[in-house]
C-alpha positions in Angstrom: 146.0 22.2 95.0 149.4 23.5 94.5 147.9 27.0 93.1 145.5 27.2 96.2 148.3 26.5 98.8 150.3 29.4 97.0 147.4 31.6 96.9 146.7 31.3 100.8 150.3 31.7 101.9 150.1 35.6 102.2 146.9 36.0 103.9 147.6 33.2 105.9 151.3 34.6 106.5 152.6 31.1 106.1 155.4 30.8 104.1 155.3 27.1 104.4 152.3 27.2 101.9 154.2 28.3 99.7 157.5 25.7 99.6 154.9 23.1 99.6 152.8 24.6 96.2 156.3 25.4 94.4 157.6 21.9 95.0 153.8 19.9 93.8 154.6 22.3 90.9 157.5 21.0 90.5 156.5 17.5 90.7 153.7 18.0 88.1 155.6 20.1 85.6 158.3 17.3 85.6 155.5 14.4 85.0 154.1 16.6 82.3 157.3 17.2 80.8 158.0 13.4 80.3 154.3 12.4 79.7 153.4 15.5 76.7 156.1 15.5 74.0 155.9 11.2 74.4 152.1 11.2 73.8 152.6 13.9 71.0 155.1 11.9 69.4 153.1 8.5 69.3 149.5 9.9 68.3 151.1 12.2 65.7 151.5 11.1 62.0 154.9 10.4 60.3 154.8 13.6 58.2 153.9 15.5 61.1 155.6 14.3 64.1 158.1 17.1 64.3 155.4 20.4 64.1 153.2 18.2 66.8 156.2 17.5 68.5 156.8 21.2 69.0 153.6 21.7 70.3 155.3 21.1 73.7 157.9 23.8 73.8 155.6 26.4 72.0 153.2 26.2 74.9 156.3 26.2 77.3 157.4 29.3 76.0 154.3 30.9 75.4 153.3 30.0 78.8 157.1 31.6 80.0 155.8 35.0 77.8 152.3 34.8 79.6 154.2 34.6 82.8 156.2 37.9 81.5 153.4 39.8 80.8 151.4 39.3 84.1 154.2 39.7 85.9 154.2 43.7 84.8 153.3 46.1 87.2 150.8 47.2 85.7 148.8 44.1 85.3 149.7 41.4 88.7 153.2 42.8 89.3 152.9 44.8 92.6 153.7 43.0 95.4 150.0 43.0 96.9 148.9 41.2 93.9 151.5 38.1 93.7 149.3 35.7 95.5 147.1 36.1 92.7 149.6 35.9 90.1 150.5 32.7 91.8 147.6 31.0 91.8 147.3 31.7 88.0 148.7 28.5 87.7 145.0 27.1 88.5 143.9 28.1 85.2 145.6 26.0 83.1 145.4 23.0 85.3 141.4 23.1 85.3 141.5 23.2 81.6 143.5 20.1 81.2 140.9 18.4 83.7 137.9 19.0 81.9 140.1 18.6 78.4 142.1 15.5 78.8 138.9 13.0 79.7 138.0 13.4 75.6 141.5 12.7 74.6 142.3 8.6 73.3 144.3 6.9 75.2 147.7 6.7 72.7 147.0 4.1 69.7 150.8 2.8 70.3 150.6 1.7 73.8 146.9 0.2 72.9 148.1 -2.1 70.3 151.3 -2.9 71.2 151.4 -2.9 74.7 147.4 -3.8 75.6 147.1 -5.9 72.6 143.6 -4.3 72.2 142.8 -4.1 68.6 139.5 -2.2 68.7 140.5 -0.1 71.3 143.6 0.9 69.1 141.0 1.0 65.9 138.5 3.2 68.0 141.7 5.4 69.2 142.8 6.2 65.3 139.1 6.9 64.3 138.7 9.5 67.0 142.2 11.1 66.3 142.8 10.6 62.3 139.3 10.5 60.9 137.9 7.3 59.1 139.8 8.0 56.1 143.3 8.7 57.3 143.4 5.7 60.2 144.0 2.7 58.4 147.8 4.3 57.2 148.4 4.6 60.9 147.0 1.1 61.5 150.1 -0.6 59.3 152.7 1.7 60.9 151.8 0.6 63.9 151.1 -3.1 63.4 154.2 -3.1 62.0 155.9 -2.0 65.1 154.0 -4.3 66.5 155.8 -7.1 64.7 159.2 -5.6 65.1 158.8 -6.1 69.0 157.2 -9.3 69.2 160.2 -10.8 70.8 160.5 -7.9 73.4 158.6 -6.3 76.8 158.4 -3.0 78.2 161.7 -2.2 79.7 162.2 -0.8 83.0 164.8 2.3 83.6 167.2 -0.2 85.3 167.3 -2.7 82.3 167.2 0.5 79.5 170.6 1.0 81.0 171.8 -2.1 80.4 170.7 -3.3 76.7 173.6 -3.0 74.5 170.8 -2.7 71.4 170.0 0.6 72.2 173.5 2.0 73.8 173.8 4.6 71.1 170.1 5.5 71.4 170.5 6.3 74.7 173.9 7.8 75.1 172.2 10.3 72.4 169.2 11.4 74.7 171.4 11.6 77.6 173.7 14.0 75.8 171.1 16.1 74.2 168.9 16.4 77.7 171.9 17.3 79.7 173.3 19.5 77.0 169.8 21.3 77.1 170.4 22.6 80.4 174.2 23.0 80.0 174.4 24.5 76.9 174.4 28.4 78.7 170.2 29.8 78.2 169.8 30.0 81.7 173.4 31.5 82.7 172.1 34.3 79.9 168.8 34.9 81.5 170.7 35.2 84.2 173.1 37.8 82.8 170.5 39.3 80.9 169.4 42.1 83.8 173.2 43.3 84.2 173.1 43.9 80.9 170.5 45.5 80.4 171.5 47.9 83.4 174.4 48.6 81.9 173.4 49.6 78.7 171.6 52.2 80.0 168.1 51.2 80.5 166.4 52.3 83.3 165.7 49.7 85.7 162.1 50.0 85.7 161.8 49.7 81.9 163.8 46.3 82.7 161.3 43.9 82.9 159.5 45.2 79.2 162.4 44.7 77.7 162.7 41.2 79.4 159.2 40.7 78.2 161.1 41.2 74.3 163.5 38.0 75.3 160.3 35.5 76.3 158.9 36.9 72.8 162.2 35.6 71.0 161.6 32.5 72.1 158.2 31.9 71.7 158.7 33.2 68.0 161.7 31.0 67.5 159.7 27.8 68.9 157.0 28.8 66.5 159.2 29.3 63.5 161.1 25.7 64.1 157.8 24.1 64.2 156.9 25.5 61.0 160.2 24.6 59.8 161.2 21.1 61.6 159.3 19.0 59.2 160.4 20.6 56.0 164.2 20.7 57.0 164.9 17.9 59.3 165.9 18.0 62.8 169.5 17.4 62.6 169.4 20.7 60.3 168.0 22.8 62.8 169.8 21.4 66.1 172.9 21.1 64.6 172.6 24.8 63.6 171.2 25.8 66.6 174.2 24.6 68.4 176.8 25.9 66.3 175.2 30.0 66.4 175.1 29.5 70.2 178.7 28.5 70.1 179.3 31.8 67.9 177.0 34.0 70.0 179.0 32.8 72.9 182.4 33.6 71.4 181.4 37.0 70.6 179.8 37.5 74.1 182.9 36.5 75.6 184.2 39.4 73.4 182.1 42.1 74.3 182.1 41.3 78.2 185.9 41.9 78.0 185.8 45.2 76.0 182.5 46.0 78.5 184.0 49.7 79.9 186.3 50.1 76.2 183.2 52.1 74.6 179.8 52.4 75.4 178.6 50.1 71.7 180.1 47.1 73.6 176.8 47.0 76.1 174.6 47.0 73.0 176.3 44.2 71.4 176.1 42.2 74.4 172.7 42.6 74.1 172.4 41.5 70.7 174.1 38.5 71.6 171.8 38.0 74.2 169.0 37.9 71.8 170.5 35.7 69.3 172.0 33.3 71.7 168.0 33.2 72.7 167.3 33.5 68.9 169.7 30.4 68.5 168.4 28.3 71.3 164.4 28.3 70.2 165.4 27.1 66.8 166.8 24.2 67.5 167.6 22.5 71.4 165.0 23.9 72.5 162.7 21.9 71.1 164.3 19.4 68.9 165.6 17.9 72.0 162.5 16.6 73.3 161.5 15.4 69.9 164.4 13.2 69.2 163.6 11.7 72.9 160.8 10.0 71.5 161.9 9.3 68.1 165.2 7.2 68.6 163.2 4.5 71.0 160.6 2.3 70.4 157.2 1.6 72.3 158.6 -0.6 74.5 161.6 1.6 75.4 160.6 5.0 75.2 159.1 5.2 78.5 161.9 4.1 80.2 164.1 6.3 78.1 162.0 9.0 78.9 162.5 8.7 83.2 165.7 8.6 81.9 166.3 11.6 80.1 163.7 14.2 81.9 165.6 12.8 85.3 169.3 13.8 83.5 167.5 17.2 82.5 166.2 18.8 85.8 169.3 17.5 87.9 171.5 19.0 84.5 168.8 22.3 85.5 169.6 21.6 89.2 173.3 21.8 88.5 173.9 24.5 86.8 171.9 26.8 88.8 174.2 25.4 91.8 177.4 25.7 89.9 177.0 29.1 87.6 177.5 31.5 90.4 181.3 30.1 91.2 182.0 29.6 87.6 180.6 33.3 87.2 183.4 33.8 90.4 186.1 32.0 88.5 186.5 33.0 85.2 184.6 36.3 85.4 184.0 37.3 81.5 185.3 34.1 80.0 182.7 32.0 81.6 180.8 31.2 78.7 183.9 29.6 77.0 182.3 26.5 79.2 179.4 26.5 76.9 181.1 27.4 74.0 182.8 23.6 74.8 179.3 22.3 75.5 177.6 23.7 72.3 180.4 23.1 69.9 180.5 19.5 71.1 177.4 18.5 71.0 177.1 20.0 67.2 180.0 18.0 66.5 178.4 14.7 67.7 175.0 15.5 66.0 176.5 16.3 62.9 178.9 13.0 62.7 176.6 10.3 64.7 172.7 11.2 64.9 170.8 10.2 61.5 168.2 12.6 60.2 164.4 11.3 61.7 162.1 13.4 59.4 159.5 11.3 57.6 160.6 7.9 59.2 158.7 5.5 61.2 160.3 4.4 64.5 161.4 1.2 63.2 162.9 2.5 60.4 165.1 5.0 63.1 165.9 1.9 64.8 167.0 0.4 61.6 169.1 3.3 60.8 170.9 3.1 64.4 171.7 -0.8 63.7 173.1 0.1 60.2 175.7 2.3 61.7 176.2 0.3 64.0 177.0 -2.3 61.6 179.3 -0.3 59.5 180.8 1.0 62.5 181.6 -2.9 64.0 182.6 -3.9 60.0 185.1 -0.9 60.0 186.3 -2.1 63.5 187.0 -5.2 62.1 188.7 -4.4 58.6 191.1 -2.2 60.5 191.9 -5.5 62.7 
């Protein structure tokens, strides 16, 4: 529908078409963005939560390099052909309709939150094979008995259970951060950059095409890597090269007119602050959303979370231009604060997730807690 309205908009010469297709757009890329990495995450096996996990950003990015490419004059790029380019958006939409109607309904949310045992049963078969269900089966029938006591939780009463503060406090952080941390203000520098180190400004958009291909190589690269290192390996990391990446951009936007190397670093920077970004928050992020809850939290957690990210997206595309204003070159010493921060925090508070169950996470989060409230009270 969205695509269609899009499409019509020019021939029509309505340009209220179009406001109405980008914001259905918007309204279905947010659902998807909540609903995707959650299903992911609870169909997925232990050992292989993390690569499945990624799954959701590698598609985002390599839909973002798709986008790139089309975009190029020579292919959908002219502006006669953007009502096309537009309604491009069709084709991965139909897919998903005649796709999703063979997918199993997630095995968690059967058993645990139906109570439908064959349904759950029927649900592993399809997704693990004969052979491999019945591993899944205890995982999740023992979650199961780890939440007999509790219901689903709405957003409201998420916000208020003191069981999962640090859970949530977590996700908050991390979604926010992912917005915050400074990829979009570079994308948004990227161009001037570009211009002024030299390149023409119709070889621009090729060499923009380059920073969708960093990323989509990074995402690929972390899921390759995510289950072998960990995640708080890779965000951890992740955050602290973007927090170097911004100190030396800060550097070479103040030495801009001193020679003409400093344009060419600044474009280095931009690459490895892009570089930096893929590897870790990019896609860890969404990941550790559905890891540190439980079935009867995570949905919750997740209205949560995605909400905190677009308005964090909303924000900073608001705010960047006066902070740009401001502080002129030194504005990424803001997300220098942000990124060195958060890599702080993940490094002293968020336990490692790779190759545990959820209950085990949530048993890891009550331990600390534990040690934390016995060190309180020693200190007493």
């Amino acid at each position: 529908m969205a695509a269609l309205l899009m499409g019509l908009s020019y021939p029509t010469g309505l340009f209220e078409l179009l406001i109405i297709g980008r914001l259905l757009i918007g309204i279905y890329a947010g659902i998807g963005l909540c609903i995707q990495p959650q299903y992911l995450g609870e169909i997925a096996p232990t050992a292989f939560r993390g690569a499945m996990g990624m799954g959701t950003s590698i598609f985002i990015t390599g839909g973002i390099l798709t986008g790139q490419v089309i975009g190029l004059k020579e292919l959908l790029g002219k502006e006669e052909h953007w009502p096309i380019l537009l309604s491009t958006t069709c084709i991965p939409a139909l897919l998903q309709l005649l796709i999703l109607p063979w997918f199993p309904e997630s095995p968690r949310y059967l058993l645990i939150d139906k109570g439908d045992d064959e349904g759950c049963k029927k649900a592993l078969k399809q997704l693990h094979g004969v052979a491999g269900c019945d591993g899944e089966w205890v995982d999740i029938e023992k979650e199961k008995n780890y939440l007999v006591d509790f219901q689903a939780k709405k957003p409201w009463e998420l916000l208020t259970d003191r069981s999962v503060r640090r859970q949530l406090l977590t996700v908050l952080l991390l979604n926010a951060a992912q917005q915050l941390n400074g990829i979009n203000a570079i994308y948004f520098y990227a161009d001037y950059l570009f211009r002024q180190s030299g390149i023409p400004a119709d070889k621009i958009p090729y060499v923009t095409v380059g920073t969708g291909a960093c990323e989509c190589i990074t995402a690929l690269t972390c899921g390759m890597l995510i289950d072998r290192l960990g995640r708080k390996v890779l965000i951890t990391g992740g955050y602290t090269l973007m927090s170097i990446c911004c100190i030396l951009f800060t550097l070479t936007l103040s030495f801009q007119d001193a020679s003409p190397v400093f344009p060419y670093m600044s474009m280095v920077c931009v690459f490895a602050f892009i570089l930096s970004f893929g590897l870790g928050p990019g896609g860890v992020t969404n990941i550790l959303t559905t890891e540190l809850f439980t079935q009867t939290a995570r949905p919750a957690a997740y209205i949560i979370a995605g909400s905190l990210n677009w308005l964090s997206f909303f924000f900073i595309g608001l705010v960047f231009p006066f902070i740009v204003i401001g502080l002129q070159q030194y504005c990424f010493l803001v997300f220098l604060a942000v990124c060195s921060l958060m890599a702080i925090y993940i490094f002293l508070f968020v336990p490692e997730t790779k190759n545990k169950t959820f209950v085990e996470i949530q048993n890891e989060f009550q331990s600390r807690k534990a040690r934390s409230a016995d060190g309180a009270g020693t200190t007493l």
